[in-house]
VOMAR-527876 format. One record per residue: residue number from 1; x, y, z of N, C-alpha, C in turn. Coordinates in nm, 4 decimals, padded with zeros to 6 digits. Layout:
<atom num="NUM" n_x="X" n_y="Y" n_z="Z" ca_x="X" ca_y="Y" ca_z="Z" c_x="X" c_y="Y" c_z="Z"/>
...
END
This chain:
<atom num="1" n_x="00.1049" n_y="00.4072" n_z="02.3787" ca_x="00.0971" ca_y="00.2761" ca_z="02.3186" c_x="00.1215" c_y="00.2895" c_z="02.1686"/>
<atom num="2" n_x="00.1735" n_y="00.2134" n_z="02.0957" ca_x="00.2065" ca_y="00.1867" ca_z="01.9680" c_x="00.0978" c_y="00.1264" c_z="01.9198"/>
<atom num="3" n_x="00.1221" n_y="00.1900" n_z="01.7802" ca_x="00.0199" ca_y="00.1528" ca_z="01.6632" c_x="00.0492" c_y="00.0362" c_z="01.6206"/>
<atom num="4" n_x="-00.0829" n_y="-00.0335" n_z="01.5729" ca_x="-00.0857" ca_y="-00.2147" ca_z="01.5592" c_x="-00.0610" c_y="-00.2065" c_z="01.4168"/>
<atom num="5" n_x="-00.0901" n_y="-00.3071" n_z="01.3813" ca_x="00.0014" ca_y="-00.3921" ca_z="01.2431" c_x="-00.1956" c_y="-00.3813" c_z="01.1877"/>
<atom num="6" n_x="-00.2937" n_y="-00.3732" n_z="01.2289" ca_x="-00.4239" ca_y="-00.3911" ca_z="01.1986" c_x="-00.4750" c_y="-00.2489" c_z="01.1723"/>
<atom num="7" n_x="-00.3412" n_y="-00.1508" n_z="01.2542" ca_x="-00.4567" ca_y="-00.0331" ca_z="01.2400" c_x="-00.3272" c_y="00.0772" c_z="01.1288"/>
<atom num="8" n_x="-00.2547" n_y="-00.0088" n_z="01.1111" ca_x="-00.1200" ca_y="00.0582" ca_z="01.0373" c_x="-00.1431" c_y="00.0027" c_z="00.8738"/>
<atom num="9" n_x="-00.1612" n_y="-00.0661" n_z="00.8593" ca_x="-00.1861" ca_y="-00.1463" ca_z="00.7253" c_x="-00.2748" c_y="-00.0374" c_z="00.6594"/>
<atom num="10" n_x="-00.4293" n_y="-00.0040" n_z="00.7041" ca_x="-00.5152" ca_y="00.0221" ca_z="00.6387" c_x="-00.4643" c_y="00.1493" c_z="00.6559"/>
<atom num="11" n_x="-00.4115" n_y="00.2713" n_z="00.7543" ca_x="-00.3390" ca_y="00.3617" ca_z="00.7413" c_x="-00.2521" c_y="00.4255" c_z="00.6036"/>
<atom num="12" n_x="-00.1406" n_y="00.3287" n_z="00.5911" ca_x="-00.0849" ca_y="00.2973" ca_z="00.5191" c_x="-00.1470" c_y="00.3055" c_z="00.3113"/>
<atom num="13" n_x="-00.2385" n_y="00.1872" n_z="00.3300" ca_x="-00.3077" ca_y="00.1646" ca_z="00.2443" c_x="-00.3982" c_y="00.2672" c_z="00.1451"/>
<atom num="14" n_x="-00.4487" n_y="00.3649" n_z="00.2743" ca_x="-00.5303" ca_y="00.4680" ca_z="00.2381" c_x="-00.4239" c_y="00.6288" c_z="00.1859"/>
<atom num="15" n_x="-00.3368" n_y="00.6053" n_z="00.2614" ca_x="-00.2193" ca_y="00.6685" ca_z="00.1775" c_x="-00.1317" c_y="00.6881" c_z="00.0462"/>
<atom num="16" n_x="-00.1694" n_y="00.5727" n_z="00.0404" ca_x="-00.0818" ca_y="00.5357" ca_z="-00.1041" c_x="-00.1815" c_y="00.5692" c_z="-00.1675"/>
<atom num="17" n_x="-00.3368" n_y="00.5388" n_z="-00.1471" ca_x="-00.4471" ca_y="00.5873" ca_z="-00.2410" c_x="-00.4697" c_y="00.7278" c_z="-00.2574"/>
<atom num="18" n_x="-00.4282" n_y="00.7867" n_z="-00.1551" ca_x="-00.5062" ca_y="00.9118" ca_z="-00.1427" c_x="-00.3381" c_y="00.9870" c_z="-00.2164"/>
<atom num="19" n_x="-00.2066" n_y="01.0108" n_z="-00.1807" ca_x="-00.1570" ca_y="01.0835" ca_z="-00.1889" c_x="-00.0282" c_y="01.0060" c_z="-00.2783"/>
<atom num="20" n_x="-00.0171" n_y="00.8932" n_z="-00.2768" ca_x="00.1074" ca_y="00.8467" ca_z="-00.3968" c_x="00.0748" c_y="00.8192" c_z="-00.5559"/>
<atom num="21" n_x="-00.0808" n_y="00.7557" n_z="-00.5023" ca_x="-00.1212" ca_y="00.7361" ca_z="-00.6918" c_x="-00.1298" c_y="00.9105" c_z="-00.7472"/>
<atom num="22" n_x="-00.2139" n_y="00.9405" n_z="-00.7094" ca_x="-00.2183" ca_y="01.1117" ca_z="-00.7499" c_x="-00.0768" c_y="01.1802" c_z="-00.8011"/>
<atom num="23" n_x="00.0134" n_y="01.1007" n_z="-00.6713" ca_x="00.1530" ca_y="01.2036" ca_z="-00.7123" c_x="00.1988" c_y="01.1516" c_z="-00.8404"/>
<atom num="24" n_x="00.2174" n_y="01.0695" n_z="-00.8672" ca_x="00.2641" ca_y="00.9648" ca_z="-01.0006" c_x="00.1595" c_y="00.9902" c_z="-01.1266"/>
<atom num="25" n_x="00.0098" n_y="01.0081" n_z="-01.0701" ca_x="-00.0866" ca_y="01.0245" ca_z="-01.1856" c_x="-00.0380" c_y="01.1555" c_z="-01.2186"/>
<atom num="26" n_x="00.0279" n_y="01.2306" n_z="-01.1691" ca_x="00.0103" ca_y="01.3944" ca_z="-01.2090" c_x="00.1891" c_y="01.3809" c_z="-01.3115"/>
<atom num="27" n_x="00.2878" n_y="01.2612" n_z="-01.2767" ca_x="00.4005" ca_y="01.2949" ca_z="-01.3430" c_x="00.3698" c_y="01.2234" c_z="-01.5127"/>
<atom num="28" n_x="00.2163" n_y="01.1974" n_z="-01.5066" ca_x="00.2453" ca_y="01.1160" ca_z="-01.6377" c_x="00.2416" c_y="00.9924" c_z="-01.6648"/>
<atom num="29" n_x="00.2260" n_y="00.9759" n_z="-01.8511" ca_x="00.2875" ca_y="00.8086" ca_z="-01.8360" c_x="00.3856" c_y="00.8088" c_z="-01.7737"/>
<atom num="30" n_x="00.4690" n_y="00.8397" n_z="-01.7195" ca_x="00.6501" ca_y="00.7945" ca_z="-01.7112" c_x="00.5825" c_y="00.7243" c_z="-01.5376"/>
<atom num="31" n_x="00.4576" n_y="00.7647" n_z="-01.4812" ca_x="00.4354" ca_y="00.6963" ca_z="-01.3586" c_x="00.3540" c_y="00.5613" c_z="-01.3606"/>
<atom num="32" n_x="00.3022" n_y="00.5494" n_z="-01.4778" ca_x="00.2019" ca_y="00.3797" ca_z="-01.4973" c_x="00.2646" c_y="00.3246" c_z="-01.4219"/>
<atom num="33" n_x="00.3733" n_y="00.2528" n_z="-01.4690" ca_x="00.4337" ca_y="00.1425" ca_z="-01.4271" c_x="00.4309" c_y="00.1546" c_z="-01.2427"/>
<atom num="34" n_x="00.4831" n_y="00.2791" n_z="-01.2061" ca_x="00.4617" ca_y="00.2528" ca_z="-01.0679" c_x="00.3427" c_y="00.2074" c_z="-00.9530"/>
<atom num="35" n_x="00.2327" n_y="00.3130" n_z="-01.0796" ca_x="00.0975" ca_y="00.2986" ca_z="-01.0014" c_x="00.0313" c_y="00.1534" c_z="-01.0150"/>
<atom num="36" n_x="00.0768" n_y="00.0973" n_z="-01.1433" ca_x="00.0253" ca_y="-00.0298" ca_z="-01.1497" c_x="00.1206" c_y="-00.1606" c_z="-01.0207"/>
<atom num="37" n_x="00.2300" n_y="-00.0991" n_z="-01.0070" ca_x="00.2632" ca_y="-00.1857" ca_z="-00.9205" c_x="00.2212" c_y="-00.1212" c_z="-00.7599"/>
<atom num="38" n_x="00.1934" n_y="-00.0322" n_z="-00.7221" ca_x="00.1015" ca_y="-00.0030" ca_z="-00.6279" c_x="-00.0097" c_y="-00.0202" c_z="-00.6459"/>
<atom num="39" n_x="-00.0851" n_y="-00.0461" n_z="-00.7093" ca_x="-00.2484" ca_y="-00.1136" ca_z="-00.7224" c_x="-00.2202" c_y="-00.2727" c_z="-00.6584"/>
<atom num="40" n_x="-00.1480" n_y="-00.3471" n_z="-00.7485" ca_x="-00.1239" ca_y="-00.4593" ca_z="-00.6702" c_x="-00.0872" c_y="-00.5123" c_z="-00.6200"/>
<atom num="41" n_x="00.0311" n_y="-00.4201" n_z="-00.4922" ca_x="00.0592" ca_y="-00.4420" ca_z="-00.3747" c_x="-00.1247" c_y="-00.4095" c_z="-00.2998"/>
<atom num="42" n_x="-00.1676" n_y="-00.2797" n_z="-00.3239" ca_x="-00.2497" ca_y="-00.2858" ca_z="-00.2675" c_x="-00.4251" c_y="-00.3764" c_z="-00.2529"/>
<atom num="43" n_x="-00.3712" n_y="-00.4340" n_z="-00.4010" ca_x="-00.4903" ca_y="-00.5759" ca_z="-00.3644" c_x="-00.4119" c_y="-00.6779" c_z="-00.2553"/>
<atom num="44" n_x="-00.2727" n_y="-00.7098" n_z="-00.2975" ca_x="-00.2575" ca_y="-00.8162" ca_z="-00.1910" c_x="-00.2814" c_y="-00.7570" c_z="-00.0494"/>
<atom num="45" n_x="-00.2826" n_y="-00.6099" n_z="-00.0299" ca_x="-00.3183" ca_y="-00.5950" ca_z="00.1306" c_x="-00.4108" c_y="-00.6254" c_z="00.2024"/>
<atom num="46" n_x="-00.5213" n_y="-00.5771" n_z="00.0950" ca_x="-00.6716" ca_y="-00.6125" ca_z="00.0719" c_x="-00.7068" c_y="-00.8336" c_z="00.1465"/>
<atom num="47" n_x="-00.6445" n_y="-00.8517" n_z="00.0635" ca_x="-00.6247" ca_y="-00.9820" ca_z="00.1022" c_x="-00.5923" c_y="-01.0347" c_z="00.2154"/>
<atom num="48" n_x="-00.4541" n_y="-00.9663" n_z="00.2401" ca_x="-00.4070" ca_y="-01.0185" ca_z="00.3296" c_x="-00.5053" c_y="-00.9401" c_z="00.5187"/>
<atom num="49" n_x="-00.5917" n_y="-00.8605" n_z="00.4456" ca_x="-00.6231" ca_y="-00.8025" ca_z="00.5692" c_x="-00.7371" c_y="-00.9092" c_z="00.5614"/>
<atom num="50" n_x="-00.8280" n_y="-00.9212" n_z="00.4816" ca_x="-00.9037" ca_y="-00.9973" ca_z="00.5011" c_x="-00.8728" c_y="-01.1738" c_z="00.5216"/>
<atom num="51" n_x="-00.7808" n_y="-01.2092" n_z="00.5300" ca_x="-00.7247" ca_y="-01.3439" ca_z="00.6002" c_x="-00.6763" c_y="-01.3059" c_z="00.6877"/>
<atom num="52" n_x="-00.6759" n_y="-01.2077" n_z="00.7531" ca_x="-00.6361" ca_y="-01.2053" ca_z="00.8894" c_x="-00.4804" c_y="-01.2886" c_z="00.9248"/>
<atom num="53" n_x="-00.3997" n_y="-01.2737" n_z="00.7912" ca_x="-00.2809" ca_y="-01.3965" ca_z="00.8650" c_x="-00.1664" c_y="-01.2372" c_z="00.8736"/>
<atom num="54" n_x="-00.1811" n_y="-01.2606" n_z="01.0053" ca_x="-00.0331" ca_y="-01.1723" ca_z="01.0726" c_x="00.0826" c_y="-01.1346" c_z="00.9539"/>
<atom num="55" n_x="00.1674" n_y="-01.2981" n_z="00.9302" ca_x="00.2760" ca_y="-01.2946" ca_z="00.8457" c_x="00.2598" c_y="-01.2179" c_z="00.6993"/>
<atom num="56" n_x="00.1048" n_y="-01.2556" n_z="00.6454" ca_x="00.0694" ca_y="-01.1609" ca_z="00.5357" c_x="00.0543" c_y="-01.0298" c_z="00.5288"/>
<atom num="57" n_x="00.0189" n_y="-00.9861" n_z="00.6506" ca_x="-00.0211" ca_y="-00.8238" ca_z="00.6567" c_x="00.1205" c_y="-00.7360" c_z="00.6484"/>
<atom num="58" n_x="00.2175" n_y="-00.8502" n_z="00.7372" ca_x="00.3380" ca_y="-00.7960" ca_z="00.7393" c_x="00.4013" c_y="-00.7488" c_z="00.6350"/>
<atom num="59" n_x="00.3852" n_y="-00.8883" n_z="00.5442" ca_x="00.4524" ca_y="-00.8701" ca_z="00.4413" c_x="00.3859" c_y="-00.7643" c_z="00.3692"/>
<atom num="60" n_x="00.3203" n_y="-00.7317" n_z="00.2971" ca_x="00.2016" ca_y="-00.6236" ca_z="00.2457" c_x="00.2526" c_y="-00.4683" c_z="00.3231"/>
<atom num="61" n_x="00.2745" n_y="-00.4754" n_z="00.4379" ca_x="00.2777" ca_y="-00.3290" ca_z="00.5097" c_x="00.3872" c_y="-00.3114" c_z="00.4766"/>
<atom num="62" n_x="00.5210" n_y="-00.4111" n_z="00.4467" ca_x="00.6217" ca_y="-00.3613" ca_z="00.4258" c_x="00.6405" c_y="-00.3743" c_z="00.2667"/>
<atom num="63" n_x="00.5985" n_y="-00.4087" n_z="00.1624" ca_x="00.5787" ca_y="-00.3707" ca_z="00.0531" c_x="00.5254" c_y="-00.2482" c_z="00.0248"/>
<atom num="64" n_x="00.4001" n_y="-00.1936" n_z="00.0722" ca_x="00.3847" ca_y="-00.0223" ca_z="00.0656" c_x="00.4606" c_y="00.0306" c_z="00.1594"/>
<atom num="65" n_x="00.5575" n_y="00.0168" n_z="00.2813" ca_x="00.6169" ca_y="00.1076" ca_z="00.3057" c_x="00.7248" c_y="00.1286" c_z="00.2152"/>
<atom num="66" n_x="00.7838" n_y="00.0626" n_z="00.1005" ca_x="00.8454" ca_y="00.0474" ca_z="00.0226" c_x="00.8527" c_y="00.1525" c_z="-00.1093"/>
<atom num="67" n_x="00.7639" n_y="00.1667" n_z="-00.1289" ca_x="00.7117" ca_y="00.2678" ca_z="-00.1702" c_x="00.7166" c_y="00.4911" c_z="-00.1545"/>
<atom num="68" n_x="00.7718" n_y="00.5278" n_z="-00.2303" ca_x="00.8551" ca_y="00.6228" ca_z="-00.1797" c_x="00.7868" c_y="00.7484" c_z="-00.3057"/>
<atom num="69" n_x="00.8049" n_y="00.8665" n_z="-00.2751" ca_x="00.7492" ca_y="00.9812" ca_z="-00.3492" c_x="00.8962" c_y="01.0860" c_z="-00.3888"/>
END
C-alpha cells in the first residue's frame, strides 16, 4: 500500500528540519535566504495540516518537495 498525503507531509516536513536546514546552515550566509524560505513553506504545512484541507496539504507537500540539496 502507498503512503498517504497525511503520513507523507509530516515525513517530508521533518526532513527538511532535520537534514536541509542544517545542510544550508553549515554553507553559510550564502544559505539564509533559502532556509528562510523553507521555514515558511514549513509554517504553511503546519497549517495546512492542521486544517485538514486535502488541496492545502497538497499544495505544501509539493512546495517542500521542491526543495533540493
Amino acid at each position: 500500500m502507498g503512503e498517504t498525503l497525511a503520513d507523507a507531509l509530516p515525513k517530508r516536513m521533518k526532513e527538511i528540519r532535520e537534514v536541509f536546514i542544517p545542510a544550508y546552515q553549515a554553507i553559510g550566509p550564502t544559505g539564509s535566504f533559502a532556509i528562510a524560505m523553507m521555514q515558511f513553506e514549513l509554517s504553511e504545512a503546519e497549517r495546512a495540516l492542521a486544517s485538514q484541507d486535502v488541496a492545502r496539504m497538497m499544495s505544501a507537500y509539493q512546495a517542500l518537495m521542491d526543495f533540493k540539496l
